[in-house]
C-alpha positions in Angstrom: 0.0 0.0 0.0 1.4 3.4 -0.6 0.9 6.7 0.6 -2.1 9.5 -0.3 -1.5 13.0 -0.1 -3.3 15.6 1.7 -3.4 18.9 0.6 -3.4 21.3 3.5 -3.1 24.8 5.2 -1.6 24.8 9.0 -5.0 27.2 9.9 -7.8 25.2 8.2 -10.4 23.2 10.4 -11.8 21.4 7.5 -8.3 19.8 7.1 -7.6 18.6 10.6 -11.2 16.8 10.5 -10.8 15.3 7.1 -7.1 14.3 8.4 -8.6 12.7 11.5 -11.7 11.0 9.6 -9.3 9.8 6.9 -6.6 8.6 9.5 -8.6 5.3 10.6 -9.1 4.4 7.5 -6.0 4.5 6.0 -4.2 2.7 9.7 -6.4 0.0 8.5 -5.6 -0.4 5.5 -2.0 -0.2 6.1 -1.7 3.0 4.1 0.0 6.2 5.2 -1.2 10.3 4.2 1.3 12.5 3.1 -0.2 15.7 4.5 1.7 18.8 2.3 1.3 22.8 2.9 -0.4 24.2 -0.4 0.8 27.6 0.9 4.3 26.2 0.4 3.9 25.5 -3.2 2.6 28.3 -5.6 1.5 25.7 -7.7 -0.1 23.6 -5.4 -2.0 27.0 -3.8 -2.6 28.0 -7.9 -4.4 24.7 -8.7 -5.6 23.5 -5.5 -6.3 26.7 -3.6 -9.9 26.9 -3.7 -10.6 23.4 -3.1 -8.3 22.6 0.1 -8.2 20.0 1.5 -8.0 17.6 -0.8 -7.7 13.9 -0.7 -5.4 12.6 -3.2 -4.9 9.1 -4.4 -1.3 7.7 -5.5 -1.8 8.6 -8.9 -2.7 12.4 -8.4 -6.3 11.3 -8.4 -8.9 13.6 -6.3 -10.4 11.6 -4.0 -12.3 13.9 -2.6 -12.1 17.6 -1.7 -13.7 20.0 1.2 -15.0 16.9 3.5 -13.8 13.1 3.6 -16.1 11.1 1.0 -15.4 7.9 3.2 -17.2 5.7 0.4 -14.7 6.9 -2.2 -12.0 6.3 -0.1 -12.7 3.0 1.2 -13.7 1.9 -2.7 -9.9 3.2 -3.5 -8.5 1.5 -0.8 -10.3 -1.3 -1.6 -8.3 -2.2 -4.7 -5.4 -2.6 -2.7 -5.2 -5.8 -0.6 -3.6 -6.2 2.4 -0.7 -8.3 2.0 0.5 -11.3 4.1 3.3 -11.4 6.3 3.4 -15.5 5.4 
């Protein structure tokens, strides 16, 4: 399993909760968030600005933005099996 990236801003409420919400999901799965400062970026801030936080996948997909869409995570993580230590 690999690691999904959370856009972010250090002040943003909606980030901490979909951070939180997100976080026992992705300890489940065995899968680790990536949480990076837009405001760090100028091209992170120019394309993701408006829409932060945002939930991306592996592959750069969004997820989900605003609020955790817990379906649409779970169906991604999903396609990712949890492998065997056997």
């Amino acid at each position: 399993m690999g690691t999904l990236r959370l856009l972010s801003r250090s002040w943003c409420h909606l980030c901490d909760e979909m951070l939180a919400a997100a976080k026992s999901l992705t300890d489940a799965a065995g899968a680790e968030i990536e949480v990076v400062d837009v405001d760090s970026d100028p091209a992170l801030e120019a394309r993701w600005g408006e829409l932060v936080p945002v939930l991306l996948a592996i592959d750069g997909q969004e997820l989900c933005h605003y609020h955790l869409d817990e379906a649409a995570l779970r169906a991604y993580l999903a396609r990712f099996p949890i492998e065997s230590a056997d």
